[in-house]
C-alpha positions as CSV (number, residue, x, y, z in Angstrom):
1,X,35.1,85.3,-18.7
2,X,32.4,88.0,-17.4
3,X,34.1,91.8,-16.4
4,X,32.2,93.2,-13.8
5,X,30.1,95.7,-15.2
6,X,32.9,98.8,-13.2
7,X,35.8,97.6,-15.0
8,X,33.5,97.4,-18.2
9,X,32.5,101.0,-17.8
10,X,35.6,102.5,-16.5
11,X,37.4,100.8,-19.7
12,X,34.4,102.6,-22.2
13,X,34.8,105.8,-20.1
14,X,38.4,106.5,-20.8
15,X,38.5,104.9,-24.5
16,X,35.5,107.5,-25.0
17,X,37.3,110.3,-23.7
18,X,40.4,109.8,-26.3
19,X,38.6,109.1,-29.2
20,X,35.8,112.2,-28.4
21,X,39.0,114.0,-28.4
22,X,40.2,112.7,-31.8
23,X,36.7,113.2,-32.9
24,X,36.8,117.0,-31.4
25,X,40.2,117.2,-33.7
26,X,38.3,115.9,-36.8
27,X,35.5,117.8,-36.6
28,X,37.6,121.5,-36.3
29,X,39.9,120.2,-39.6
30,X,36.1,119.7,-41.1
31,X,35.2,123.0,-39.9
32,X,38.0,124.4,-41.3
33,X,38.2,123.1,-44.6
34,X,34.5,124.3,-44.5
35,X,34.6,127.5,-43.2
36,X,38.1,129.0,-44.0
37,X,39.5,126.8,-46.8
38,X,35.9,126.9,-48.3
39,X,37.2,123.5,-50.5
40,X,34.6,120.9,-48.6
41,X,32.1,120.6,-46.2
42,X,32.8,116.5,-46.3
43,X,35.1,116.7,-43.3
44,X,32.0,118.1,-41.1
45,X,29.8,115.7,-42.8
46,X,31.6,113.1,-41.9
47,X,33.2,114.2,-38.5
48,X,30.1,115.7,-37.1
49,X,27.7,112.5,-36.6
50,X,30.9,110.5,-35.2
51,X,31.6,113.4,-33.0
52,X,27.9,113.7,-31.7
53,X,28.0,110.0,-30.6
54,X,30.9,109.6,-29.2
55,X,30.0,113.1,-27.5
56,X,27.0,111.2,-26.0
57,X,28.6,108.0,-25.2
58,X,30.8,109.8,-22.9
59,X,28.0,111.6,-21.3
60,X,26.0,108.7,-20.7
61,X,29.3,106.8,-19.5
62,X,30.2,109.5,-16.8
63,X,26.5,109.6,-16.0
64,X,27.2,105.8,-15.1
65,X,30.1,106.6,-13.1
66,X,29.2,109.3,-11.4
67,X,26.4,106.3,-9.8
68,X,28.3,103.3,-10.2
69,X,31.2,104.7,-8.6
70,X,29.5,107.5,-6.4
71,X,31.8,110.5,-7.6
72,X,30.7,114.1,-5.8
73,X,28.5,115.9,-8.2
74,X,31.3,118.5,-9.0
75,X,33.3,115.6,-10.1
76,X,30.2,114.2,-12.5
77,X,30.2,117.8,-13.2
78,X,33.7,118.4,-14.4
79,X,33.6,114.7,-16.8
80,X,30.5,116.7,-18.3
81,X,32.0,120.3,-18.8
82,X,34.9,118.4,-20.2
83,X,33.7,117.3,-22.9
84,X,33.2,121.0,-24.4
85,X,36.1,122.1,-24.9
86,X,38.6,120.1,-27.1
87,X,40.5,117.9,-26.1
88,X,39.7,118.4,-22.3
89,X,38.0,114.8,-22.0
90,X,41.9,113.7,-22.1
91,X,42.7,116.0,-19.3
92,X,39.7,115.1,-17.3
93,X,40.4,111.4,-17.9
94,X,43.8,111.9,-16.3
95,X,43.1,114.0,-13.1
96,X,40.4,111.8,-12.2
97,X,43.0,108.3,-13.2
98,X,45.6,109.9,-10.7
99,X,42.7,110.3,-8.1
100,X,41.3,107.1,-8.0
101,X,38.0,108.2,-9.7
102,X,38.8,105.6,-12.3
103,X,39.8,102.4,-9.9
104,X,37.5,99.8,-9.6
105,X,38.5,98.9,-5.9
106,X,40.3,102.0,-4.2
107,X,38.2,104.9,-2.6
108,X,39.4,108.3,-3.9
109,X,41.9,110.3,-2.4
110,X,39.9,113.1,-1.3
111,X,37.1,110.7,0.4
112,X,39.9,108.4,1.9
113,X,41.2,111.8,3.3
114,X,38.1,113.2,4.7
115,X,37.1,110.0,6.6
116,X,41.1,109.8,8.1
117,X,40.3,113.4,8.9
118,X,42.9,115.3,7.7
């Protein structure tokens, strides 16, 4: 059974925003242990390539979204600045769930609400 190719990247979008959060959490225990601890840099060693690719594979999955499912730019902007700060790729994820940002079939409220004009 073939997923269309939305519900395949909507699903990667939101599983990479959790675990680029986990990976976000990882990489600060690393840091610490490095940098405060001073006990071992393994932590960062280890955290920091997972967190870099899973950094980029949400990038490149919101860049997908933002065309597959025609987001506004300050929507493909906010997925982007999201994943800066820890742990806001979870946030992000939500708001734009709740929104219909993340629906395969439904316009988003905001669109459905200009073209009603309200």
């Amino acid at each position: 059974m073939n997923m269309p190719l939305k519900t395949v990247v909507i699903r990667a979008f939101r599983i990479l925003a959790v675990a680029e959060a986990f990976s976000w959490a990882a990489l600060l225990t690393g840091m610490y242990f490095k940098w405060i601890a001073r006990t071992t840099e393994l932590g960062v060693e280890i955290a920091g390539p997972i967190h870099g690719a899973l950094f980029v594979g949400y990038g490149l999955a919101a860049l997908a979204l933002w065309r597959i499912q025609r987001w506004p730019f300050t929507v493909a902007l906010f997925a982007g600045g999201s994943a800066i700060f820890p742990f806001a790729t979870i946030a992000f994820e939500r708001w734009a769930g709740k929104r219909g940002y993340l629906t395969e079939g439904a316009r988003p409220r905001t669109e459905a609400r200009e073209t009603a004009g309200v």
